[in-house]
C-alpha positions in Angstrom: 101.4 70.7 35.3 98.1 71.4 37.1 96.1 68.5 37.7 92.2 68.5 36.4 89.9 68.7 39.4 87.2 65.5 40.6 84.2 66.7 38.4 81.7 65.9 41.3 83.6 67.8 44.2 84.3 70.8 42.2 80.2 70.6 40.8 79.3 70.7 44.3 81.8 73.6 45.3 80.6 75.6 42.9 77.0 74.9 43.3 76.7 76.3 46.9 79.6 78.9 46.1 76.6 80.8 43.6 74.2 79.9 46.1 75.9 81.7 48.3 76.1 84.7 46.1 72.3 84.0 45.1 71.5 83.8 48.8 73.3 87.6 49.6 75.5 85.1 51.8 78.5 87.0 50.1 79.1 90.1 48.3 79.2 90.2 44.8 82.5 92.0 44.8 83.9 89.5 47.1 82.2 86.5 44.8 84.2 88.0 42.1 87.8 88.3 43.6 87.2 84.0 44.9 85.5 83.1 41.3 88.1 84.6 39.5 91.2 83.6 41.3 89.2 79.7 41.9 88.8 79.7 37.3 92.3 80.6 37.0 93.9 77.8 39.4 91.3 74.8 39.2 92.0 73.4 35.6 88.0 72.0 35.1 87.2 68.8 32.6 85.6 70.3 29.4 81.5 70.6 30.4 82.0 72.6 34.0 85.1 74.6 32.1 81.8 75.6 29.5 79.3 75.7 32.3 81.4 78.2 34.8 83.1 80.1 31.4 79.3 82.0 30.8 79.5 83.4 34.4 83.4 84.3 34.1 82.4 86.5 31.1 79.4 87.9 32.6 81.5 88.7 35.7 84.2 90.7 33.7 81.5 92.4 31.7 79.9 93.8 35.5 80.1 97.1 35.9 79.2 98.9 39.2 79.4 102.7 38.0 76.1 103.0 36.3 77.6 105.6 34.0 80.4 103.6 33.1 77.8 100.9 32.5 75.6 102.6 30.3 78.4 103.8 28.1 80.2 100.5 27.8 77.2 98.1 27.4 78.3 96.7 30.8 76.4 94.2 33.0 74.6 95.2 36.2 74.4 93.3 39.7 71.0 92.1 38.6 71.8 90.8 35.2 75.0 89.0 36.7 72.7 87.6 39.4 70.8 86.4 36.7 73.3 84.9 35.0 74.6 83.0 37.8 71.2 81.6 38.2 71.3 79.8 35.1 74.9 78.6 35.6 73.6 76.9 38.8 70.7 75.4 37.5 73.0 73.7 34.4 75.9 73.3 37.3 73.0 71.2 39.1 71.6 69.5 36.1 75.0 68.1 34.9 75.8 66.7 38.7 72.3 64.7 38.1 73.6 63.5 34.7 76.5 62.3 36.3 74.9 61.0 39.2 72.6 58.9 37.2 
């Protein structure tokens, strides 16, 4: 049985993990192999499982072939991008709630 993760270590993991990508410190493609192999082995309390679950599905709706994109509906880097921005900013907002 996997054991849920500390909330405040995992928050702060995460919260310079999509700086990182934010900050072009790491590729988007190579963000996307760790994020998706990290969601599938950290079992997350219910509010950062929520938080993080937005950028999962905006991750697996990228699409880098902009022909493929445009006949799928797919996501772009910019609109993933954006998207991770406002998962850090509520990944950041909830460690203040909890830090309270």
């Amino acid at each position: 049985m996997m054991k849920r993760a500390p909330t405040i270590p995992t928050l702060l993991y995460f919260i310079e993990f999509i700086e990182g990508l934010l900050q072009n410190k790491i590729t988007l493609s190579l963000f996307m192999s760790m994020f998706f192999f990290m969601f599938s082995e950290i079992r997350f309390e219910k509010k950062t499982y929520e938080i993080l679950n937005e950028l999962f599905w905006a991750l697996e709706d990228y699409e880098e072939d902009p022909e493929l994109r445009e006949k799928g509906g797919y996501l772009d880097e910019e609109q993933v991008r954006e998207v991770a921005r406002r998962v850090l900013e509520k990944l950041k907002n909830y460690f203040e709630e909890l830090n309270r």
